[in-house]
C-alpha positions as CSV (number, residue, x, y, z in Angstrom):
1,X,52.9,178.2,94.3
2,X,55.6,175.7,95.2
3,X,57.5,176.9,98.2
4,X,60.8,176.0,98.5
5,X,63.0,175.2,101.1
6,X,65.1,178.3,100.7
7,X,61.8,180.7,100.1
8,X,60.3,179.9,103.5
9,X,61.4,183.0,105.6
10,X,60.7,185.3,102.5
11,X,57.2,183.5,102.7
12,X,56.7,184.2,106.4
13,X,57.8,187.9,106.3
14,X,55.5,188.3,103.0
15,X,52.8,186.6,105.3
16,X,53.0,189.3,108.1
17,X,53.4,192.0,105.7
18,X,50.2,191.2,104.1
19,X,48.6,190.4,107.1
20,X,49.5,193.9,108.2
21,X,48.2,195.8,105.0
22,X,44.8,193.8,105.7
23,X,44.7,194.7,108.9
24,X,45.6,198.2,108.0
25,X,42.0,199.0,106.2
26,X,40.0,198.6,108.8
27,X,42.0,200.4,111.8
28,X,45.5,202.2,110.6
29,X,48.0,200.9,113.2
30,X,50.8,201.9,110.6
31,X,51.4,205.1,109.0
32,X,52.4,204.7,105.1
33,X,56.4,205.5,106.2
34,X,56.3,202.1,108.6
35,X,54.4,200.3,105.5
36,X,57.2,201.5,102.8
37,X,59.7,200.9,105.2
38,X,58.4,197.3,106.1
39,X,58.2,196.6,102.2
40,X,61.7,197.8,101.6
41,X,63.2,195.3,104.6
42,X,61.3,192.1,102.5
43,X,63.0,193.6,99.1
44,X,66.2,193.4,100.8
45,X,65.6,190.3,102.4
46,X,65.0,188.8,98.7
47,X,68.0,190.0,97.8
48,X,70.2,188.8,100.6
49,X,68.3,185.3,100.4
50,X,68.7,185.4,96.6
51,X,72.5,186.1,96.3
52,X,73.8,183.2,98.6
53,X,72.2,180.5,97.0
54,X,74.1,177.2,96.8
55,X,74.5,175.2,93.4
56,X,71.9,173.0,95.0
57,X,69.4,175.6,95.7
58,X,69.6,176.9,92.3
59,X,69.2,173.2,91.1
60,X,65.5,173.2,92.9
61,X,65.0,176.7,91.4
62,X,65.5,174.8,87.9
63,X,63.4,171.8,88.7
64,X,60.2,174.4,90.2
65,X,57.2,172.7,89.4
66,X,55.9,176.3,87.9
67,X,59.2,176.8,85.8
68,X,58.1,177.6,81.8
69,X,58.8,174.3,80.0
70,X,59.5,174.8,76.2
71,X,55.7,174.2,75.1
72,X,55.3,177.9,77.2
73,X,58.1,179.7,75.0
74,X,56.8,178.3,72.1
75,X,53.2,179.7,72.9
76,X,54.0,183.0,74.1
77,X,57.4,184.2,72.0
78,X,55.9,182.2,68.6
79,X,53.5,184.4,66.6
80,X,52.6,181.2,64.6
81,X,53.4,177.9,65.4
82,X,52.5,174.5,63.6
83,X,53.8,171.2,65.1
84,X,55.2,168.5,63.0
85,X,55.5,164.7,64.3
86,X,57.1,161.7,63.7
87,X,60.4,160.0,62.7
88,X,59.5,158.3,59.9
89,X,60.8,155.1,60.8
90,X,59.0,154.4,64.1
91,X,57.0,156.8,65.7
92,X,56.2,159.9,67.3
93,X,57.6,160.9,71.1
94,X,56.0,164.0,72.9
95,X,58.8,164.3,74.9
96,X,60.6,166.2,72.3
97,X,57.8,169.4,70.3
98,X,58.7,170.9,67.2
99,X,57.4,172.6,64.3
100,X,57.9,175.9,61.9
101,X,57.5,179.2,63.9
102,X,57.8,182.3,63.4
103,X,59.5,185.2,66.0
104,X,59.5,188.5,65.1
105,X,58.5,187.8,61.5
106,X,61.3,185.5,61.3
107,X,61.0,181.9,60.4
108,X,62.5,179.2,62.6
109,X,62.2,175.3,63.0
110,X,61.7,175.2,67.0
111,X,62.6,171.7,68.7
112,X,62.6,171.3,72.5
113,X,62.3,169.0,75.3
114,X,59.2,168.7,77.0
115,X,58.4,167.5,80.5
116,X,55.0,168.0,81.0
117,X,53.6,169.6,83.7
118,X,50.6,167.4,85.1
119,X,50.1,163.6,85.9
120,X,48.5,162.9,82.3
121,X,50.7,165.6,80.3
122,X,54.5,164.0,82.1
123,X,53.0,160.4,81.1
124,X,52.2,161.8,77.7
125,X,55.6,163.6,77.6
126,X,57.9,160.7,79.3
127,X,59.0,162.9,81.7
128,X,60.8,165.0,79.0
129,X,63.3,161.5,78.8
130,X,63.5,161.2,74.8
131,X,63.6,157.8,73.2
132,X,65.4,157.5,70.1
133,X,62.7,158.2,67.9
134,X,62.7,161.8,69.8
135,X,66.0,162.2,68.1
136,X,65.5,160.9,65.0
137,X,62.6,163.4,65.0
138,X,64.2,166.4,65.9
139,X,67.1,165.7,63.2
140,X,64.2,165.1,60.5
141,X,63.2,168.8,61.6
142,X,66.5,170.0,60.9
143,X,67.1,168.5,57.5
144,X,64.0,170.2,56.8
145,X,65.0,173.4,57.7
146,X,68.2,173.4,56.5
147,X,66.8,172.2,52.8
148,X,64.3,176.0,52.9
149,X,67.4,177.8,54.7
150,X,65.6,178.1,58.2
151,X,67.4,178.9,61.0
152,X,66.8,176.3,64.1
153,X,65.9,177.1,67.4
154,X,66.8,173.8,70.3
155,X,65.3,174.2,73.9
156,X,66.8,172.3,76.6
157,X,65.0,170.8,79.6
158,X,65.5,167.2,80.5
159,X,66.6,164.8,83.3
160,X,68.4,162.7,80.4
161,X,67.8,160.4,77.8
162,X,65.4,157.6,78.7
163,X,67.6,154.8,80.2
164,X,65.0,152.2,79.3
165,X,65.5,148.6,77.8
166,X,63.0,149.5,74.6
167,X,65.2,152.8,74.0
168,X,68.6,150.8,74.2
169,X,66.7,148.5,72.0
170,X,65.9,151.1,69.5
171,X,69.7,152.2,69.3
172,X,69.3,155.1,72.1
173,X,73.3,155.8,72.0
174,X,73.4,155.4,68.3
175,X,70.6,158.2,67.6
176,X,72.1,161.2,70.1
177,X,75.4,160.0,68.0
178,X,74.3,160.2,65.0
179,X,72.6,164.0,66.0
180,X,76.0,165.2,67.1
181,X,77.5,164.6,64.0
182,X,75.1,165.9,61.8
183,X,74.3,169.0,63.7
184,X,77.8,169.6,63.7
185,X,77.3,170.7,59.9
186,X,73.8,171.6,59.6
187,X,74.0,174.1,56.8
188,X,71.8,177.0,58.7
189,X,72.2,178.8,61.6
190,X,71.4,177.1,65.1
191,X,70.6,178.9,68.5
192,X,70.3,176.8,71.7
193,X,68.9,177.9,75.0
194,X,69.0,175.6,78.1
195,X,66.0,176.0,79.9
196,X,65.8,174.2,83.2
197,X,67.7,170.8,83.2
198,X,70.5,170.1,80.6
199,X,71.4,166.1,81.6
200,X,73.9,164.4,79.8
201,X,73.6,163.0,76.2
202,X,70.0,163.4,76.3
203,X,70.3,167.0,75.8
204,X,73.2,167.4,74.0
205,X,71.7,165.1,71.4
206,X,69.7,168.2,70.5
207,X,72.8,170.8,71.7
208,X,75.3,171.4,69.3
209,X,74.9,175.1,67.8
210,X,76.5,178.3,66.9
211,X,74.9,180.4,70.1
212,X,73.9,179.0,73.0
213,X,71.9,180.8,75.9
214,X,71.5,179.6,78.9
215,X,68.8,181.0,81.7
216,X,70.8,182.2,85.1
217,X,69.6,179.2,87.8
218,X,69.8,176.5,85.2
219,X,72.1,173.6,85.2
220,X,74.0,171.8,82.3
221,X,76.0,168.5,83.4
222,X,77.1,165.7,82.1
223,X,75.1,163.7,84.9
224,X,72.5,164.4,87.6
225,X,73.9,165.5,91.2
226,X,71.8,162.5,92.8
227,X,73.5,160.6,90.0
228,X,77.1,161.8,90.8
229,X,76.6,161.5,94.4
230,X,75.4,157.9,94.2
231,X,78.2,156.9,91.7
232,X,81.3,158.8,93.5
233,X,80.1,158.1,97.0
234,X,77.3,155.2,96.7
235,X,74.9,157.7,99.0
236,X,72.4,159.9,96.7
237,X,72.0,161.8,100.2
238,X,75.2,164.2,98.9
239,X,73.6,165.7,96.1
240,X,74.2,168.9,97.3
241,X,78.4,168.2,97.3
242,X,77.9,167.0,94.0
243,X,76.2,169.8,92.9
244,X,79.2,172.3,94.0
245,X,81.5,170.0,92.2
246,X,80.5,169.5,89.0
247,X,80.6,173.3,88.2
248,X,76.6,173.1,85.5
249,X,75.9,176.7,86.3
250,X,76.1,179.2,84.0
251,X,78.7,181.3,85.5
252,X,81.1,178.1,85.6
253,X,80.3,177.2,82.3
254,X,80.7,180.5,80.2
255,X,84.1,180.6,82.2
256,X,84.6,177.5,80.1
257,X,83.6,178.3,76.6
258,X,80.4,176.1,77.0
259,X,77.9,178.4,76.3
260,X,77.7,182.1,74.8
261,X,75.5,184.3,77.3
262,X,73.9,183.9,80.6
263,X,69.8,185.3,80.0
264,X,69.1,186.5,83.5
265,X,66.2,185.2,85.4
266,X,63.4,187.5,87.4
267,X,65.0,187.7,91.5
268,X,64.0,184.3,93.0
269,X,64.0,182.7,88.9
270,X,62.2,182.1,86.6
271,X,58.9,181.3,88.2
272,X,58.1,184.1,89.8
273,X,57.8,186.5,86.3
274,X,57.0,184.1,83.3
275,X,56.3,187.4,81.1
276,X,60.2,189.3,81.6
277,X,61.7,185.4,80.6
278,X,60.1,185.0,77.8
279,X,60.8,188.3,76.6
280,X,64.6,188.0,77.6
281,X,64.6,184.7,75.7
282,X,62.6,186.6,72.8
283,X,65.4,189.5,72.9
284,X,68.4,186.5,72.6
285,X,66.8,184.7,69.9
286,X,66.3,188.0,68.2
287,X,70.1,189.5,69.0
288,X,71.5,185.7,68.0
289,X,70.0,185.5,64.3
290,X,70.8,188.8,63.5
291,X,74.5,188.7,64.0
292,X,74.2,184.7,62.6
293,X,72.5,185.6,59.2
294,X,75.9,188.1,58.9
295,X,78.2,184.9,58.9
296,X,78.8,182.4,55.0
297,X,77.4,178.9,55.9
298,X,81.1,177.7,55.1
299,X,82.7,180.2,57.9
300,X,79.5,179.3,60.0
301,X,80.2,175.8,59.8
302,X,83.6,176.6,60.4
303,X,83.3,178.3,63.7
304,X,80.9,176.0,64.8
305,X,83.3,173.4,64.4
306,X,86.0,175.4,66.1
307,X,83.3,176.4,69.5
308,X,83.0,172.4,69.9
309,X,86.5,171.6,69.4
310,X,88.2,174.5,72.1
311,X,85.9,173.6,74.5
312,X,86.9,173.6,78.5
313,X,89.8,174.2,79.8
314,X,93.1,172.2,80.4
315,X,96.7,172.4,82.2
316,X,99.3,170.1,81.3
317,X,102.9,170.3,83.8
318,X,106.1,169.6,81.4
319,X,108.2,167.5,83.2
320,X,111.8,166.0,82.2
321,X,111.1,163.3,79.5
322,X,112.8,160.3,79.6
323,X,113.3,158.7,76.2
324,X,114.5,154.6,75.7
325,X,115.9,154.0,72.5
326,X,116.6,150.4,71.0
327,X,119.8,150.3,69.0
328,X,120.2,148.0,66.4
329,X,122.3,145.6,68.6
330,X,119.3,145.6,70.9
331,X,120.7,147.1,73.7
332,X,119.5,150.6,75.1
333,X,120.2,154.0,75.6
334,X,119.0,156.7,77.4
């Protein structure tokens, strides 16, 4: 597994520890109290590590090269899953999956963003950087659940829309519009759950919905850190300053109104316990549609509208107004 940069003392006392135990079978140096006691140090040590982590640590938690990507929710929470492809007007891009599922014996269209997790798979998968065809895809998907009253299910995970000449070409801005507005009233009941990266446009093109999860050490920004830090203070190398300011954690953000309910993560995140995630994800999905299928479409819509609209959070200082007005004569008065 991936070490990271934060991990590496954890990894050195889990080293000795299990160097220890080894040694252990052959000649006991170390009763069972100094073994326990040894354990219980490392446990704490996780802990201590894991609770001062800075936005920028958590950012290469999200970005773990083990992280579950959507394609693992869909295979381990779906009972049955059968992809659909295409836009219909161009062609097909792997960097966005979806199909009919079911979860619990519910049905569901599932959409999400896929990276890929290989050299062949993040070719075949653009990096999970949708083009506009990924969009026009996923909103085909939607139509067609909303037309058989299925609820939809969006996972987020990607760096950002693909910035590429063909995609501007192909009307990328156009496409995440377009997906904003008609998700905005999509008669049928739509649960989102940030994943692991939630960049800019490119993943609120498939982000507007009446619940939205988000696991503990992932991020949701309207740009990159490395892409703050180069534009604010032309040097990429500040990425961790621009990770404390933009406030994409999930703490920061349901302090906002941006999203409904942070899913905890196993201690160190999600790559360490695979199984508990998915079965926190599995227990959202399953809390979300239940309380969603009590709501009318029109009050649905309604408060869907409403989430979108009341978003963030904003001061405004009254201050003594000074009003010109032109009399007929053309002179002025205060």
């Amino acid at each position: 597994m991936t070490i990271l940069a934060h991990e590496k003392q954890i990894l050195e006392v889990q080293q000795t520890l299990d160097r220890l135990k080894e040694q252990n079978k052959n000649n006991s140096l170390w009763t069972q109290e100094e073994m326990l006691d040894m354990e219980k140090k490392l446990k704490e040590l996780k802990v201590s590590v894991y609770s001062q982590l800075k936005p920028w640590e958590r950012v290469s938690i999200c970005r773990h090269p083990q992280r579950p990507h959507s394609i693992d929710y869909i295979q381990n929470i779906c009972e049955e899953f059968v992809e659909l492809f295409g836009d219909r007007t161009f062609q097909d891009d792997r960097a966005i999956i979806g199909g009919l599922a079911k979860i619990g014996g519910q049905k569901f269209m599932v959409i999400g963003q896929e990276k890929g997790k290989d050299t062949e798979s993040r070719i075949l998968r653009n990096f999970g950087m949708p083009h506009p065809e990924g969009y026009r895809k996923a909103m085909r998907l939607m139509r067609l659940a909303a037309k058989f009253q299925i609820p939809v299910i969006t996972f987020l995970d990607t760096p950002g829309a693909y910035p590429g000449l063909t995609a501007e070409e192909r009307g990328q801005g156009w496409a995440i519009a377009s997906n904003l507005a008609e998700m905005a009233r999509l008669p049928t009941p739509i649960i989102v759950l940030l994943i692991g990266e939630g960049c800019s446009g490119g993943a609120l093109g498939i982000g507007i919905g009446d619940t939205i999860g988000m696991l503990e050490h992932s991020y949701y920004s309207v740009i990159s850190p490395e892409g703050c830090a180069s534009i604010l203070w032309k040097d990429a190398s500040k990425n961790s300053v621009a990770a404390s300011a933009l406030k994409m954690h999930a703490e920061d953000l349901i302090e906002l109104g941006i999203i409904d309910k942070i899913i905890q993560e196993p201690l160190g995140g999600a790559h360490f316990d695979h199984k508990a995630v998915f079965d926190s994800v599995k227990k959202f999905i399953q809390e979300s549609i239940e309380a969603l299928f009590s709501i009318s479409s029109d009050v649905l819509l309604e408060n869907r509208y409403q989430k979108f609209r009341k978003m963030g959070k904003f001061e405004s200082h009254h201050s003594k107004t000074v009003i010109h007005e032109t009399t007929s004569a053309g002179s002025s008065s205060k």
